[in-house]
BAVO-118864 format. One record per residue (C-alpha): residue in one letter; x, y, z. Coordinates in steps of 0.5 Angstrom, whole numbers, plus 500, padded with zeros to 3 digits. Each point is the difference from the previous one (the first is absolute). Layout:
BAVO-118864
AXYZ;...
***
This chain:
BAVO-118864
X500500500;X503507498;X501504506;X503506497;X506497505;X506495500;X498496506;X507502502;X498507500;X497503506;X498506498;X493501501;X493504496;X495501505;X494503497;X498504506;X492503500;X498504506;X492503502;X499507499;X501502507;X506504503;X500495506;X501495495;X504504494;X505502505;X503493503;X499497493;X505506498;X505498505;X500492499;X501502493;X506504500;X503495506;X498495495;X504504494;X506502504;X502492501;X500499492;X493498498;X496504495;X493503503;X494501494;X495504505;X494501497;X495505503;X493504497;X500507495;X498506502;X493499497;X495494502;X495500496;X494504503;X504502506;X502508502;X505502496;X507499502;X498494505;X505495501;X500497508;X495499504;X499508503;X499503495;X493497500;X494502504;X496493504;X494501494;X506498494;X503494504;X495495496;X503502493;X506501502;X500492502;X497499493;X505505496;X505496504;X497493499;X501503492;X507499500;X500492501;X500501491;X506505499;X504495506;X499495497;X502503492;X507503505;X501493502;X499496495;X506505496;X504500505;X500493500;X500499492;X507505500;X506497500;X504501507;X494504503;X495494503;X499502506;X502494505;X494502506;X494505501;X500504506;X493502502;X495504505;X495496503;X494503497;X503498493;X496493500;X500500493;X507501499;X502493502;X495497494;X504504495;X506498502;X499492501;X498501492;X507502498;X503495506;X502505504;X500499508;X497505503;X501502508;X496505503;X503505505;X496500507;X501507503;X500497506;X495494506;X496507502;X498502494;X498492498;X496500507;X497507498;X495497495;X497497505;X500506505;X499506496;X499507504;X492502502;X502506497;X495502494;X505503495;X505494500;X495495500;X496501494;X506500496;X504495502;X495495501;X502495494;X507500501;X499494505;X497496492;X506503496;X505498505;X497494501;X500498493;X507502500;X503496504;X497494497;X502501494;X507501501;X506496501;X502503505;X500505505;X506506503;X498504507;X503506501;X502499507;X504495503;X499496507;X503505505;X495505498;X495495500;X502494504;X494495498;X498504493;X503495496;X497494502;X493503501;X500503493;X503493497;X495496503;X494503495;X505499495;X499494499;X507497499;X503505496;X506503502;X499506504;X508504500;X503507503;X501507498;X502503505;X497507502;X502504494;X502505504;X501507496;X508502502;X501505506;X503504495;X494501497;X499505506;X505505499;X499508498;X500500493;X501507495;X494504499;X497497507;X502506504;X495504495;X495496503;X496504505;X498492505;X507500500;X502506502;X494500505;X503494503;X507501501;X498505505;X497496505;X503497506;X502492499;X496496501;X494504501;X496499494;X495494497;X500500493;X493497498;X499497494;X494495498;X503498492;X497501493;X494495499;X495501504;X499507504;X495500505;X494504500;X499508502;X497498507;X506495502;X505505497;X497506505;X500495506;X507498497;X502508500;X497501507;X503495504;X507502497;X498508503;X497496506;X506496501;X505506501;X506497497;X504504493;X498496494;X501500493;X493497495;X501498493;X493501498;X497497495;X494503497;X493495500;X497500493;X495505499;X502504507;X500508498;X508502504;X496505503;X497495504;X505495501;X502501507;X495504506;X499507499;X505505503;X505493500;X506502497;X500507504;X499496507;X506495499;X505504495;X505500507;X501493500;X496496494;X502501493;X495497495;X504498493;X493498494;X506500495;X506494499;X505499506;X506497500;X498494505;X505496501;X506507502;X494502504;X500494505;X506501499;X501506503;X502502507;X495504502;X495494499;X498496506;X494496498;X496496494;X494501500;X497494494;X494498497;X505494501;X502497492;X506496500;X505505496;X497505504;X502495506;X506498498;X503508499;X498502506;X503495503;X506500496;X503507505;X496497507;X495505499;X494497506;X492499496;X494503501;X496495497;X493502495;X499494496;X494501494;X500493497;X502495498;X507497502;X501506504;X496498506;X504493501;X507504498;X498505506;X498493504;X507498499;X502506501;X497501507;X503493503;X507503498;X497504504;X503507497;X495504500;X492502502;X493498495;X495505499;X494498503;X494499496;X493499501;X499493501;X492501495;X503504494;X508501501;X499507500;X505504505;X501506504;X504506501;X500497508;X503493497;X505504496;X502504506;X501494504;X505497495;X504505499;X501502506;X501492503;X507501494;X501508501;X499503507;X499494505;X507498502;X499492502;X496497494;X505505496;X506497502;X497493499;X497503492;X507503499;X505493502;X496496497;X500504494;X508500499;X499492501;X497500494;X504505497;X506496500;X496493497;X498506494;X506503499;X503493499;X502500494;X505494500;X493496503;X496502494;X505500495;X501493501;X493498498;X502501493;X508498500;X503494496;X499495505;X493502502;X493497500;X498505495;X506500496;X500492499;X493499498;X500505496;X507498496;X496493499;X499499491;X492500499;X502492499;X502500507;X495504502;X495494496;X497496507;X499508503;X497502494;X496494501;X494503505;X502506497;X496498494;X495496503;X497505505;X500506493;X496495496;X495499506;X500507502;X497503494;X502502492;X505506499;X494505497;X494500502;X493499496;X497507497;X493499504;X495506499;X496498505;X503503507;X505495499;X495493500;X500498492;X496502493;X494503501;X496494497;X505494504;X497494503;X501499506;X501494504;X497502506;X501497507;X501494497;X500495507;X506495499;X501493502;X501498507;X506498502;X502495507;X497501506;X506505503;X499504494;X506498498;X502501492;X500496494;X503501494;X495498496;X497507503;X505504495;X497496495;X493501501;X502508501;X505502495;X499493495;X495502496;X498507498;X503505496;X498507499;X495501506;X500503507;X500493505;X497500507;X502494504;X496500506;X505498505;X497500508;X504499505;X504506504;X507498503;X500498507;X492500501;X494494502;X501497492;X491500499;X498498493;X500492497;X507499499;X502506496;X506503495;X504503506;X500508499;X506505502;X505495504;X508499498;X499493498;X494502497;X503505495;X507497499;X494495496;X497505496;X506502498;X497495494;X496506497;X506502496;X496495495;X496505501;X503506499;X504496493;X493501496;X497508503;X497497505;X498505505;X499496507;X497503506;X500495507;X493501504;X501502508;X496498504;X498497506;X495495503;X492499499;X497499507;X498492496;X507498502;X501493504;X503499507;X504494497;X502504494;X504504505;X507500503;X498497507;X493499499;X498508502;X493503498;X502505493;X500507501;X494505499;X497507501;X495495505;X499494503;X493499498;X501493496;X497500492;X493496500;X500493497;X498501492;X497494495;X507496499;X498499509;X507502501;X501502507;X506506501;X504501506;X499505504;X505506498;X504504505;X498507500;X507504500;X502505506;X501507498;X508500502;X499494494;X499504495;X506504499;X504493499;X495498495;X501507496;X507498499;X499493498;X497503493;X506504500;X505496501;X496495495;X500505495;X507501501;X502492499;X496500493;X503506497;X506497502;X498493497;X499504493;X493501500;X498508497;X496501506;X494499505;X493499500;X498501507;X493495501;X495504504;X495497497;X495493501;X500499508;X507500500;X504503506;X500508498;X492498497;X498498507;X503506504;X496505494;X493496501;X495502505;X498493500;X506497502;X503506504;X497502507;X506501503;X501506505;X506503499;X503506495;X499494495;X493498500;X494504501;X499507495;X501499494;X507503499;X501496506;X499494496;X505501494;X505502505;X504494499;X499499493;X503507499;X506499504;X502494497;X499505494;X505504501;X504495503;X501496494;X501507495;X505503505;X504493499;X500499492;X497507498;X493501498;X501499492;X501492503;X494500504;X493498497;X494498505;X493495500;X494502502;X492497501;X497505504;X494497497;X502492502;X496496504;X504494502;X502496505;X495504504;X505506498;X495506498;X498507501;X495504502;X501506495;X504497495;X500507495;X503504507;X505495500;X503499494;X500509499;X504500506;X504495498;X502504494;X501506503;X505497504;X504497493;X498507498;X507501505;X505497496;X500503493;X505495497;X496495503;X500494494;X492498499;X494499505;X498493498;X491499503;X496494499;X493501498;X495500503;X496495496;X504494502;X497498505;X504494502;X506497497;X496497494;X494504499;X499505496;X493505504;X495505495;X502508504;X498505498;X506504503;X508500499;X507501501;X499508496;X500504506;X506498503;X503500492;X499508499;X503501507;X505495500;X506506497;X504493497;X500494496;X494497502;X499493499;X493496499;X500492502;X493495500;X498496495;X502504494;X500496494;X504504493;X494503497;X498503507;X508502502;X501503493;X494505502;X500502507;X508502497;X496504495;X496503503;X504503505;X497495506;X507497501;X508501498;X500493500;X497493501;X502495504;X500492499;X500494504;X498495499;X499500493;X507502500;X502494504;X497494495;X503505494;X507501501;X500503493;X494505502;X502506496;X501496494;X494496500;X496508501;X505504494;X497493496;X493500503;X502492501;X496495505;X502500507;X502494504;X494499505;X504501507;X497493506;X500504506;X502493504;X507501498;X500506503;X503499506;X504495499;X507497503;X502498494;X505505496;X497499494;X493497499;X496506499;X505504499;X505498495;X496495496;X495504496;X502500493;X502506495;X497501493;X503497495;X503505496;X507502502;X499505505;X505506501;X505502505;X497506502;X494504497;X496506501;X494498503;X494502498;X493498503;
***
């Protein structure tokens, strides 16, 4: 294999391709000159200065206000083509083929571009706080709406990769390197070192004395003054900056503000009215550019007041400066954890509702680190400790020298790398294509695409236990569609239904890692969370337990005489367990491979019962009112499209069902009050309802009402399920009733449904006593196709 390298050659060609952030362009420019300077050649790639449909001269993440995050992801995401053509150049010219890619964590595509030209690729960590910030995301509103698809994109990552390097080493965080390998899954995890800037970087350069801050500053007193400065990603909205200004004018001490302006705030009214003039003998307020770095450096500064960024952290920490701590999101509360157990300075207290603060909590803080002398001179110590592990070059250095870790796996031929690459490969074509499909419905499919609909699978063992013929059922059979694979049990919880496909644990996510079949003919796959019907039986459960409810009233005997156990009505501090089950079983499908989520709230399973009057006389904040009732479906809401992003997450409901003594009085306010609540999420993926003519699973009832409504409210792609044949799917489609029609069991019994609907060809009919069946492949597998041939992918249309 031509490498672009003699195999006695060590030097190396390192494509290098940071996220747009400055806390990420920043140490991937150091790592790009501490790499060049041992002779390697260094390719690194970053954005033009104009991003399609982004504010002029956009190219990092601060020149872009919170409301344009969204198409930044999109522009971003573009990129993916012009990588892949950079690439496949690079490595068709002679001499020049890039020998590994070094990519961000949010570059979940890149790994997929690399393994078409059988390049490895490792993915930079910047550090184990920032992978425990995903899951541990500030409460403060103006990070979280943005950053709450990070937690998808690194996650796709990482299991694309073929392995991974942190910017840390384990002096720094003692136990990082083995939390972080165990959700690697094996693949190698190696050191970087902190990437610190050099201490030179703090010295006074020409043209600074100019600089009316630095003139401010050389005329304090040393150690008299905190620097404040909370990064460039995200500011913080005009009431928390004031309480910032007043608590620094309460607290007393010298300070020195490099203040950036919110989006959409006059200067003007930046600060309080008379600010500036009040504090002018002790505070300087900078809204321009600072020289950080020579600030910290300066003698005059005695403290940091941080929103706690790794290189905001690593700088401050670089000449001994003690911390006032204000994280916003994202890593930086860990980092600030960390940084308190080092105990080097004091966290800002935060409204334990909202995360809001105060001018009395800035107060306290910087007077712990500036004016108290007992918990000052602990700060103060402990801030030089850690200086010293900061400053030390030889240390981080050696992350990367000849003989290290880095250096050797790095070193390794793409031929010697072939077992590495191996998982690398494996989870990429698992995971996901390298362009995604241009859907013009909210992300969902074509307008006029047949759905699979919440399509129940095959029941697996009584432990819902996995079986690969579930992969076959799921992924085998059907190109160019949506598929929904009903899957009902959540981690960790009382398994309710007969024997079922297992839903949301590892074991059962490494078996669905099969759906890359599915993936091969444009198959888009949703996995159905959703937890137990009160119908579960006693001896289908771990230990024999009652199932789970809203209620323990036991469901009444119906024609088939079948006597149902009586369920467990869940007590209140349950219920947030449970709400985070959903959330962890959305997570294990995504990283499975499916597209998204479906979450069941319909047919009397656990959501239905809480949201239905008939099976929810609960006294607690869930049960009672009708908002009182939806509470728990609303949570679990939220908690799935906070961990996967809303444009994964659909929903099913039947506000109109009654089954299995699961109804409700007022099916229209229900469902209306639904849809306000989904309304919430604008990127939602679709709202999936049942009809209400179905009465039961196999019948079909003459009403005169229907699922209208609920469609002109609905502000998203709404779905329509229920007994709808192709004639009757093609009108409720063209006239606006529905965005799409979904197909259960016709679609079970026609593995080729979309076709047989493009020819207007007979249908298989479907035998309902397989439906529920142990067997992998009776009733599911078994049901023939037509006999022309049939294309891989098709454009379907009903």
């Amino acid at each position: 294999m031509d490498t672009g390298r003699s195999k006695s050659s060590s030097r190396l060609h390192l494509v290098i391709f940071p996220w747009l952030a400055f806390g990420h362009l920043l140490p991937y420019l150091e790592l790009a000159e501490r790499v060049a300077s041992r002779g390697h050649r260094v390719s690194f790639v970053s954005t033009p200065r104009n991003l399609a449909r982004l504010p002029d001269g956009t190219e990092c993440t601060n020149d872009v206000p919170s409301g344009k995050f969204e198409l930044l992801w999109k522009a971003f995401d573009a990129l993916a083509a012009p990588f892949a053509e950079f690439l496949g150049a690079a490595c068709d010219a002679a001499g020049e083929r890039p020998d590994w890619i070094i990519a961000d964590t949010f570059h979940h595509w890149a790994p997929l571009v690399a393994l078409q030209h059988k390049v490895p690729c490792a993915m930079l960590l910047p550090s184990a706080s920032m992978m425990a910030g995903w899951a541990t995301r500030s409460s403060e509103p103006a990070g979280a709406s943005i950053f709450q698809v990070l937690g998808v994109r690194c996650s796709l990552a990482m299991e694309r990769c073929t392995l991974a390097a942190m910017r840390s080493c384990p002096e720094w965080e003692p136990d990082a390197f083995q939390q972080v390998a165990a959700g690697l899954k094996n693949k190698p995890l190696i050191p970087l070192g902190l990437v610190p800037p050099s201490p030179d970087g703090g010295r006074r350069r020409a043209g600074m004395t100019d600089n009316s801050t630095m003139r401010w500053l050389d005329v304090q007193p040393a150690k008299s003054v905190v620097y404040v400065a909370l990064g460039s990603e995200v500011p913080l909205p005009l009431e928390q900056v004031h309480e910032l200004a007043l608590g620094l004018e309460l607290a007393g001490t010298r300070f020195l503000w490099a203040l950036r302006k919110p989006h959409g705030v006059d200067l003007s009214d930046v600060l309080p009215p008379g600010y500036q003039e009040r504090t002018k003998s002790h505070g300087h307020v900078a809204m321009g550019w600072v020289p950080q770095i020579t600030i910290l450096a300066h003698a005059a500064v005695g403290a940091f007041l941080t929103h706690c960024g790794r290189n905001s952290l690593v700088e401050g920490l670089l000449f001994g400066n003690p911390l006032i701590m204000l994280p916003i999101f994202g890593d930086q509360g860990p980092n600030a954890r960390l940084m308190e157990g080092n105990k080097v300075g004091s966290q800002v207290r935060r409204d334990d509702m909202d995360g809001s603060f105060d001018r009395h909590g800035v107060a306290a803080a910087v007077r712990a680190v500036m004016v108290e002398e007992e918990t000052r001179r602990v700060f103060v110590a402990n801030a030089i400790r850690l200086q010293e592990l900061v400053a030390d070059k030889e240390l981080h250095e050696s992350c990367t020298h000849p003989q290290s870790p880095c250096a050797t796996v790095l070193a390794l031929s793409p031929l010697e790398l072939e077992g590495t690459c191996k998982a690398g490969e494996e989870a990429a074509e698992t995971g996901g294509r390298t362009e995604e499909a241009d859907y013009s419905q909210n992300g969902v499919a074509p307008r006029r695409l047949a759905s699979g609909g919440a399509r129940e699978g095959g029941r697996g063992g009584r432990r819902g236990g996995g079986d690969r013929g579930r992969g076959v059922r799921g992924g085998g059979r059907r190109a160019g569609d949506w598929v929904v694979v009903c899957l009902h049990q959540l981690p960790a919880c009382p398994h309710p239904q007969p024997p079922c496909a297992g839903e949301a644990g590892e074991e059962e996510a490494k078996i669905w890692c099969g759906a890359e079949e599915a993936d091969a003919k444009e198959t888009e796959m949703g996995d159905g969370v959703e937890r137990e019907r009160k119908s579960g039986e006693r001896d289908q459960q771990p230990n024999g337990q009652a199932p789970i409810s809203s209620t323990d009233k036991q469901i009444t005997p119906d024609d088939s005489h079948t006597v149902y156990s009586k369920p467990r009505r869940l007590r209140t501090d349950e219920i947030p367990h449970v709400v985070d089950d959903f959330r962890v079983a959305a997570r294990n499908a995504i990283e499975a491979g499916f597209d998204g989520v479906e979450i069941h709230g319909a047919h009397g399973y656990l959501i239905d019962q809480f949201m239905k009057d008939s099976a929810n006389g609960r006294t607690d904040q869930y049960g009672g009112s009708l908002e009182n009732r939806c509470r728990f479906a609303v949570e679990v809401i939220d908690a799935v499209v906070a961990e996967v992003g809303a444009d994964r997450v659909g929903i099913r409901l039947s506000p109109y069902i009654d089954f299995m003594d699961c109804f409700d009085s007022n099916p229209e306010a229900l469902g209306s009050y639904m849809v306000r609540q989904l309304n919430k999420h604008p990127e939602l993926l679709y709202c999936h309802m049942v009809e209400p003519r179905m009465a039961t699973v196999e019948g079909r009832r003459k009403i005169n009402h229907g699922l209208l409504p609920f469609r002109k409210q609905f502000n998203g792609t709404f779905i329509a399920s229920g007994g709808y044949d192709r004639e009757e799917g093609n009108k409720v489609v063209d006239d606006g009733y529905a965005d799409l029609v979904a197909y259960g069991r016709l679609f079970l019994a026609n593995p080729d449904l979309p076709r047989r609907f493009e020819l207007n060809a007979p249908l298989n009919k479907y035998d309902g006593s397989t439906f529920y069946t142990h067997d992998p492949v009776v009733g599911y597998t078994d049901y023939p196709f037509l006999e022309e041939k049939k294309e891989d992918s098709a454009t379907v249309i009903v």
